[in-house]
VMD Tcl script that draws the C-alpha trace (Angstrom):
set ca {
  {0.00 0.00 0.00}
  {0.81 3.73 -0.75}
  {-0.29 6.10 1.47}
  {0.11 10.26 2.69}
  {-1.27 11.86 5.67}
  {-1.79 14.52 3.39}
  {-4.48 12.87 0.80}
  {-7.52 10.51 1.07}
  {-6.48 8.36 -1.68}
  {-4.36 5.38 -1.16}
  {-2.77 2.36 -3.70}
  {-2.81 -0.82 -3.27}
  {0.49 -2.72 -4.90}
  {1.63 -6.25 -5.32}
  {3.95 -7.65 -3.15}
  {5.38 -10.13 -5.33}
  {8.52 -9.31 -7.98}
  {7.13 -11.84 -10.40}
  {3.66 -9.78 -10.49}
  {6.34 -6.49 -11.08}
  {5.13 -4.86 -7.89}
  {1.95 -4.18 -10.07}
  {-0.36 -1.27 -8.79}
  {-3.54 -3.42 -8.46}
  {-5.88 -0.06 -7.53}
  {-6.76 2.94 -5.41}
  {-9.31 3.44 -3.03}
  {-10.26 6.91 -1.53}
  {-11.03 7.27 2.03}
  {-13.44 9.47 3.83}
  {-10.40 11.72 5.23}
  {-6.54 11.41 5.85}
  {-5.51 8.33 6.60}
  {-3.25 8.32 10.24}
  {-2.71 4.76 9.92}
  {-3.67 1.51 9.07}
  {-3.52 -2.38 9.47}
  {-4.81 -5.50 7.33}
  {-6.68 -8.48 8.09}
  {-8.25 -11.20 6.39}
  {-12.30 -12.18 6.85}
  {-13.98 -14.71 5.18}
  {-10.93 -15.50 2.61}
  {-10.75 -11.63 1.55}
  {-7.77 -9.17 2.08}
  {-9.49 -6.01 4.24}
  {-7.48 -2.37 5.18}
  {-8.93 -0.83 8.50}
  {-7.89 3.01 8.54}
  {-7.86 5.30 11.17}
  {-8.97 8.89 9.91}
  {-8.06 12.38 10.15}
  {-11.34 12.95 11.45}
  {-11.45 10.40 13.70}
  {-13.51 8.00 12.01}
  {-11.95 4.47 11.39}
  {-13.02 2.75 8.01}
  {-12.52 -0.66 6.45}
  {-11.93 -1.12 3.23}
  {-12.12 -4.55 0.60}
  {-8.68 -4.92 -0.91}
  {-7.90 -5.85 -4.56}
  {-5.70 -8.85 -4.74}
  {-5.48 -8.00 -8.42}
  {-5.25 -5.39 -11.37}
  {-8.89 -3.62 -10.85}
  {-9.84 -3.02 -14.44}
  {-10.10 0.83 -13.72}
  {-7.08 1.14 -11.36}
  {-6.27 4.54 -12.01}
  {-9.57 5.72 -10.82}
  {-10.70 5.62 -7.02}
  {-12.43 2.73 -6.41}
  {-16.20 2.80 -5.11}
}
mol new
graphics top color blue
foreach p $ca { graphics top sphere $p radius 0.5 }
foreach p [lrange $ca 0 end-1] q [lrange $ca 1 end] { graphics top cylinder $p $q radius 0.2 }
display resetview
């Protein structure tokens, strides 16, 4: 994952050399992101974010290349 405390928007990359370190999508929180930590639930890769505003958010991650990955995700 790519991240700033200074945007909402944050990429999620492969991990793996022999994927190229691919950028698999972005996703757009509802404010800055402070931090954040990963799970998995029911077989599927989750982000839970802690927010500039104080909100905390959880987010499905793309385990890979989102067909529109250079626009936020829904």
């Amino acid at each position: 994952m790519i991240s700033s405390v200074e945007s909402e928007d944050f990429y999620i990359m492969s991990q793996q050399a022999s994927n190229q370190f691919d950028i698999y999508g972005q996703l757009r929180a509802d404010g800055h992101i402070h931090s954040i930590g990963y799970y998995m639930k029911d077989n599927t890769l989750k982000a839970l974010a802690v927010l500039s505003n104080n909100l905390v958010q959880c987010f499905d991650l793309p385990t890979s290349v989102y067909e529109n990955r250079l626009e936020p995700m829904p």
